[in-house]
Every structure is written in structure tokens, then in C-alpha cells.
PyMOL Python script that loads the backbone (N, CA, C, O; Angstrom):
from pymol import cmd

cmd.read_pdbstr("""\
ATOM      1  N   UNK A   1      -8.199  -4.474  -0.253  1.00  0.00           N
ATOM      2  CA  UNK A   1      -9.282  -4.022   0.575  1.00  0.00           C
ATOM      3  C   UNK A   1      -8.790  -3.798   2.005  1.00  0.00           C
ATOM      4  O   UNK A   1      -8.886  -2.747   2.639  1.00  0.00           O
ATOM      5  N   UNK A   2      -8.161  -5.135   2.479  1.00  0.00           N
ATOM      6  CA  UNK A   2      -7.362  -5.029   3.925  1.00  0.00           C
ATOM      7  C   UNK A   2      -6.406  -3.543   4.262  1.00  0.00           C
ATOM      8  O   UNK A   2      -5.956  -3.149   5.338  1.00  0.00           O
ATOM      9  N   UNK A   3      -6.311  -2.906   2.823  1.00  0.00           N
ATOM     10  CA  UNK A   3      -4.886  -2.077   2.893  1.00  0.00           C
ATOM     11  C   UNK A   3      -5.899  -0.479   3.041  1.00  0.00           C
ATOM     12  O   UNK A   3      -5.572   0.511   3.697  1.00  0.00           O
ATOM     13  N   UNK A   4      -7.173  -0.657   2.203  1.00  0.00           N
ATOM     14  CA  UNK A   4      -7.693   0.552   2.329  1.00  0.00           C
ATOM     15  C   UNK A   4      -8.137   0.618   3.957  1.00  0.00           C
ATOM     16  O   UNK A   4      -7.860   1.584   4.669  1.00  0.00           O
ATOM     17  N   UNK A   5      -8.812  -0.473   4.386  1.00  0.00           N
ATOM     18  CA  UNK A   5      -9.196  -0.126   5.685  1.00  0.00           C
ATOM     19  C   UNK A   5      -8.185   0.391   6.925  1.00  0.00           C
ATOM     20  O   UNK A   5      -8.490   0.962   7.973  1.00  0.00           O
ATOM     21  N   UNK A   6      -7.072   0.044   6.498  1.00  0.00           N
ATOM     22  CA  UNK A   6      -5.911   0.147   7.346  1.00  0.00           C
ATOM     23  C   UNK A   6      -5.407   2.060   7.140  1.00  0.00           C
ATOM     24  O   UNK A   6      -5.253   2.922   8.005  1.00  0.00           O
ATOM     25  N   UNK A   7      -5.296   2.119   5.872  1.00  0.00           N
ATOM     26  CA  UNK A   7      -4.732   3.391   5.677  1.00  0.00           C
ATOM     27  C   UNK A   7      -6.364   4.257   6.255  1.00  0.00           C
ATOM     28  O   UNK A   7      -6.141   4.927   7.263  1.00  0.00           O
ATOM     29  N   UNK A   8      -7.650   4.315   5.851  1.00  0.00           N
ATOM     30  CA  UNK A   8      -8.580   4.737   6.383  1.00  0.00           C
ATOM     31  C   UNK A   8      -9.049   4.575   7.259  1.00  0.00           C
ATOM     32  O   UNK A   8     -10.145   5.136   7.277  1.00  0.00           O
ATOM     33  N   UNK A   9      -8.752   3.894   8.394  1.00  0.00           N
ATOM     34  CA  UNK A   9      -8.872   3.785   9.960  1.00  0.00           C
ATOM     35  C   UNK A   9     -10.343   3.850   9.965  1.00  0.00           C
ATOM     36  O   UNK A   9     -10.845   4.470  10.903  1.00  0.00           O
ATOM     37  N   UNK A  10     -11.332   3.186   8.860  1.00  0.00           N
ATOM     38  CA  UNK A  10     -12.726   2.455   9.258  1.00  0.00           C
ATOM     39  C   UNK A  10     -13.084   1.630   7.798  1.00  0.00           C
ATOM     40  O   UNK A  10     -12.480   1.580   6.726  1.00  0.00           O
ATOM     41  N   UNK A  11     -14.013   1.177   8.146  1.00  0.00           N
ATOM     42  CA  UNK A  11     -14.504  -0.223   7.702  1.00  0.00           C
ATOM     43  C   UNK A  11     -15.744   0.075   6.299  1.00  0.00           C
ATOM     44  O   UNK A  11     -16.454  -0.752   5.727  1.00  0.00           O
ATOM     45  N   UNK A  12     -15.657   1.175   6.137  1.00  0.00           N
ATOM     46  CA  UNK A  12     -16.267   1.774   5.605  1.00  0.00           C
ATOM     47  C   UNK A  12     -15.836   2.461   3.805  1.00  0.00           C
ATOM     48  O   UNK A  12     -15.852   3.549   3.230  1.00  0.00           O
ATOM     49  N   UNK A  13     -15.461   0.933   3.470  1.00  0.00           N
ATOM     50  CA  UNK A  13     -14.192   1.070   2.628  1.00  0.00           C
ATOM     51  C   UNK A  13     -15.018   0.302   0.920  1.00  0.00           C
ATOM     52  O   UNK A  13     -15.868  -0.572   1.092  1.00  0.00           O
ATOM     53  N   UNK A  14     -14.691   0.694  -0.462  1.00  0.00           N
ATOM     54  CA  UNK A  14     -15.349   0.326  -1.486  1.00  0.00           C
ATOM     55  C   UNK A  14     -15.096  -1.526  -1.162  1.00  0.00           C
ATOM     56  O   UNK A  14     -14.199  -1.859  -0.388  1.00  0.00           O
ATOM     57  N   UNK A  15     -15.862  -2.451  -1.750  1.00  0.00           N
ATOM     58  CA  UNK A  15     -15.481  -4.112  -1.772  1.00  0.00           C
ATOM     59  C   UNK A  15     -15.270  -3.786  -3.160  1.00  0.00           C
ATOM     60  O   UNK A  15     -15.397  -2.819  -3.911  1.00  0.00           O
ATOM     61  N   UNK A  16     -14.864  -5.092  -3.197  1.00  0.00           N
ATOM     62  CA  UNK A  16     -14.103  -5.288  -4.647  1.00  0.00           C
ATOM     63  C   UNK A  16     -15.699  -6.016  -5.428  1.00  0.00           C
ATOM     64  O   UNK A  16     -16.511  -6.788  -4.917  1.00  0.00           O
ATOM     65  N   UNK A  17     -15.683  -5.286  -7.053  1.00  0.00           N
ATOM     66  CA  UNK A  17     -16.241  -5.731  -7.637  1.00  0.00           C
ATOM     67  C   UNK A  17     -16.944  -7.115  -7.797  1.00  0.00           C
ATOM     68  O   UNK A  17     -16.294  -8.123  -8.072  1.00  0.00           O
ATOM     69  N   UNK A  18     -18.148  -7.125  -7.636  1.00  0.00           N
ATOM     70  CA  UNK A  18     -18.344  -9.121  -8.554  1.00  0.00           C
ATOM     71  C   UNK A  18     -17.608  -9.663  -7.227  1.00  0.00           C
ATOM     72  O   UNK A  18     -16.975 -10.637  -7.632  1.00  0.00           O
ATOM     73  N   UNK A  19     -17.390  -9.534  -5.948  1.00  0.00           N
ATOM     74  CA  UNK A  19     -17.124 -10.332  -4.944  1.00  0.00           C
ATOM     75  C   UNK A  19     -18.261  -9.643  -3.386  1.00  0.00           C
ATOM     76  O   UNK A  19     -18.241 -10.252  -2.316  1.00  0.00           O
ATOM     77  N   UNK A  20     -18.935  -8.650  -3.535  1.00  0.00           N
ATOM     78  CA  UNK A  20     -20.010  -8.088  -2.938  1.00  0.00           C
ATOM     79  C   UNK A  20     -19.770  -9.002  -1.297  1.00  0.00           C
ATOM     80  O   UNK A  20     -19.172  -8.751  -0.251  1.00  0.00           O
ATOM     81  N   UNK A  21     -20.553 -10.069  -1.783  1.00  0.00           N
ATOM     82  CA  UNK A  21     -20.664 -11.347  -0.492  1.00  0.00           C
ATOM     83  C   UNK A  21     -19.557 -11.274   0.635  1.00  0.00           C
ATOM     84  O   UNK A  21     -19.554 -11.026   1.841  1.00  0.00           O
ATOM     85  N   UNK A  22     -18.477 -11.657  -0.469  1.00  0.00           N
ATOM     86  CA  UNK A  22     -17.380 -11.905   0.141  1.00  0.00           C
ATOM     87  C   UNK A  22     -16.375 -11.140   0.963  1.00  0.00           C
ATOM     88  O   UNK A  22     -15.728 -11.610   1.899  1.00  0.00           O
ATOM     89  N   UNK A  23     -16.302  -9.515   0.361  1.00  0.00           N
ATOM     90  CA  UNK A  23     -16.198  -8.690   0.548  1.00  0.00           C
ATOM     91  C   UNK A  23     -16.313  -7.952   2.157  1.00  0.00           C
ATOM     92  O   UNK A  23     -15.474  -7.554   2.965  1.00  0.00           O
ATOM     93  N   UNK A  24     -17.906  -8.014   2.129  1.00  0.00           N
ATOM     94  CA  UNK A  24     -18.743  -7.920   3.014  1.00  0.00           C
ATOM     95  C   UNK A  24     -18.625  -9.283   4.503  1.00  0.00           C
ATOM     96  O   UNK A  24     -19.223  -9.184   5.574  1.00  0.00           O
ATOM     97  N   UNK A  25     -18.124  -9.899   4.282  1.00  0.00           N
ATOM     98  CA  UNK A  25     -17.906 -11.058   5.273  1.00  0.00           C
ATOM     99  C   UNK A  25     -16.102 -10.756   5.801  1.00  0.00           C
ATOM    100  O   UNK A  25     -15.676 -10.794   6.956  1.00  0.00           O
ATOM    101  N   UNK A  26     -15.354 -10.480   4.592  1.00  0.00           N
ATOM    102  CA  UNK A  26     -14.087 -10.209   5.210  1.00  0.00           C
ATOM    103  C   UNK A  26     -14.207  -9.275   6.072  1.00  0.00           C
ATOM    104  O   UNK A  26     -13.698  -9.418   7.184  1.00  0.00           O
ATOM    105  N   UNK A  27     -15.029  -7.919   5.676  1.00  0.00           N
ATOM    106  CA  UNK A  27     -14.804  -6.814   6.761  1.00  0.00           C
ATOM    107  C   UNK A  27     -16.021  -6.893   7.692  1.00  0.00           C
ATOM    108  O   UNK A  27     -16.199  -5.966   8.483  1.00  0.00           O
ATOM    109  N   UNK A  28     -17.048  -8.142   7.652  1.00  0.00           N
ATOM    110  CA  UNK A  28     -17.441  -8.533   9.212  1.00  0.00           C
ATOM    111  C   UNK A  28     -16.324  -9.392  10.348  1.00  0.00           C
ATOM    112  O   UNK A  28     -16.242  -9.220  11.564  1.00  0.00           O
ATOM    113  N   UNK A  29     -15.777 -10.051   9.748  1.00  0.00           N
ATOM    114  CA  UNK A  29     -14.434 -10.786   9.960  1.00  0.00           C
ATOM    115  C   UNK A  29     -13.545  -9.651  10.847  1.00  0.00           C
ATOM    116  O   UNK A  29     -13.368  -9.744  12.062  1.00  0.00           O
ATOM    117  N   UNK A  30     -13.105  -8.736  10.132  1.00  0.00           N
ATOM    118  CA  UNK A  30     -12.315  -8.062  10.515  1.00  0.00           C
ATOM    119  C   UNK A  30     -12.847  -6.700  12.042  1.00  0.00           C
ATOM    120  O   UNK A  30     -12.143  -6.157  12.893  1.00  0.00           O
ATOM    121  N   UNK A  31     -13.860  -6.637  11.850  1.00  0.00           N
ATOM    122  CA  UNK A  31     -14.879  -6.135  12.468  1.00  0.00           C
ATOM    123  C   UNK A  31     -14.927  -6.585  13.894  1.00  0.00           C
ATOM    124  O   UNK A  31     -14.800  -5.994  14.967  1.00  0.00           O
ATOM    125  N   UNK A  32     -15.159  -7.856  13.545  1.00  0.00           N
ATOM    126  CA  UNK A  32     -15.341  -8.731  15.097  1.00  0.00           C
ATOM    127  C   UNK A  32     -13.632  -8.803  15.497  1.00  0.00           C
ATOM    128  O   UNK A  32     -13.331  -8.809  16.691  1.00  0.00           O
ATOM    129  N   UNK A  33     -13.044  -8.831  14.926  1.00  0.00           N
ATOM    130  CA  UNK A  33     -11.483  -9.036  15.315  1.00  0.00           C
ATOM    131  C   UNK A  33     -11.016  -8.004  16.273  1.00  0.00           C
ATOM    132  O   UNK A  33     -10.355  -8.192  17.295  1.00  0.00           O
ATOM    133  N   UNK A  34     -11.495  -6.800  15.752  1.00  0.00           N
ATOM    134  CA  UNK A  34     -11.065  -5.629  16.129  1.00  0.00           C
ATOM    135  C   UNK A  34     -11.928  -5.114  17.818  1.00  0.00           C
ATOM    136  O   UNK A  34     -11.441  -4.419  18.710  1.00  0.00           O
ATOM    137  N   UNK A  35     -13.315  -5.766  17.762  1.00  0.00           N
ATOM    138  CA  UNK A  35     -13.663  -5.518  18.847  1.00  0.00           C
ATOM    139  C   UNK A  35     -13.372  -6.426  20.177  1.00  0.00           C
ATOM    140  O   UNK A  35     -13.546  -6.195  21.374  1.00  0.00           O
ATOM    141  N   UNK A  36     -12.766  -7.755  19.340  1.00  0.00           N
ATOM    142  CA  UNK A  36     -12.428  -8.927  20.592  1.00  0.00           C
ATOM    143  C   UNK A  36     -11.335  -8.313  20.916  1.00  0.00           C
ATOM    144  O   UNK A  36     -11.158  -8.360  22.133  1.00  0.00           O
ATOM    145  N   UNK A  37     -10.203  -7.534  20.128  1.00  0.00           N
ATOM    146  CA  UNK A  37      -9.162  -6.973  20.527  1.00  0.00           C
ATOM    147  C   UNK A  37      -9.078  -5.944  21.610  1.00  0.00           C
ATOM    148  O   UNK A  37      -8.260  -5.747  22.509  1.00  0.00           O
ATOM    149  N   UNK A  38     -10.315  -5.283  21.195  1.00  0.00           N
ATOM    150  CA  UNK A  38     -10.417  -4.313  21.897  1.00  0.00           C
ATOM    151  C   UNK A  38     -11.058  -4.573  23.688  1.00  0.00           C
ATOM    152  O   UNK A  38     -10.752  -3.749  24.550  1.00  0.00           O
ATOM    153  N   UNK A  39     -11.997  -5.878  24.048  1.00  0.00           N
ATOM    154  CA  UNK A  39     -11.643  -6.658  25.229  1.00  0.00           C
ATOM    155  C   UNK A  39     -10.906  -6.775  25.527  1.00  0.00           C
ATOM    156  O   UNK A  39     -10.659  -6.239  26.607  1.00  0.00           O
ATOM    157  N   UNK A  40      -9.844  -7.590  24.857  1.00  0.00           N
ATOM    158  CA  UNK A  40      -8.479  -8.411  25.928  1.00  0.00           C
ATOM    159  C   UNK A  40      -7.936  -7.278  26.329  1.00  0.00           C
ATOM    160  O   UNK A  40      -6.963  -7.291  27.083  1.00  0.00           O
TER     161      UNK A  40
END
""", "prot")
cmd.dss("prot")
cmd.show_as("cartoon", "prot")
cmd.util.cbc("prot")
cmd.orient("prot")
């Protein structure tokens, strides 16, 4: 999942089956990462 968002330069990427939740929390995760980054 980490690899599609990377090669597709947004967040806007399929989650993996039967993990929906989880899915969805990694790329809020990653989400917020990207905008604290984008502060410093």
C-alpha cells in the first residue's frame, strides 16, 4: 500500500482487502506525517 502511494504521489490509493480499518488509519498516519513535514 505504502509503495502504491509513493509511486502515485497521493493518498488516494486501493486498501488492502478485509483490512478496510486499518488500511484507512495507515494512510491517516501517513497523511499527518506528510503535513508535519511539510511545517518543519
Amino acid at each position: 500500500m505504502f509503495d502504491n502511494v509513493v509511486k502515485s504521489q497521493t493518498l488516494q490509493v486501493d486498501v488492502i482487502n478485509g483490512a478496510t480499518l486499518t488500511s484507512k488509519v495507515h494512510l491517516k498516519a501517513l497523511e499527518n506525517a506528510l503535513k508535519q513535514a511539510q511545517m518543519d
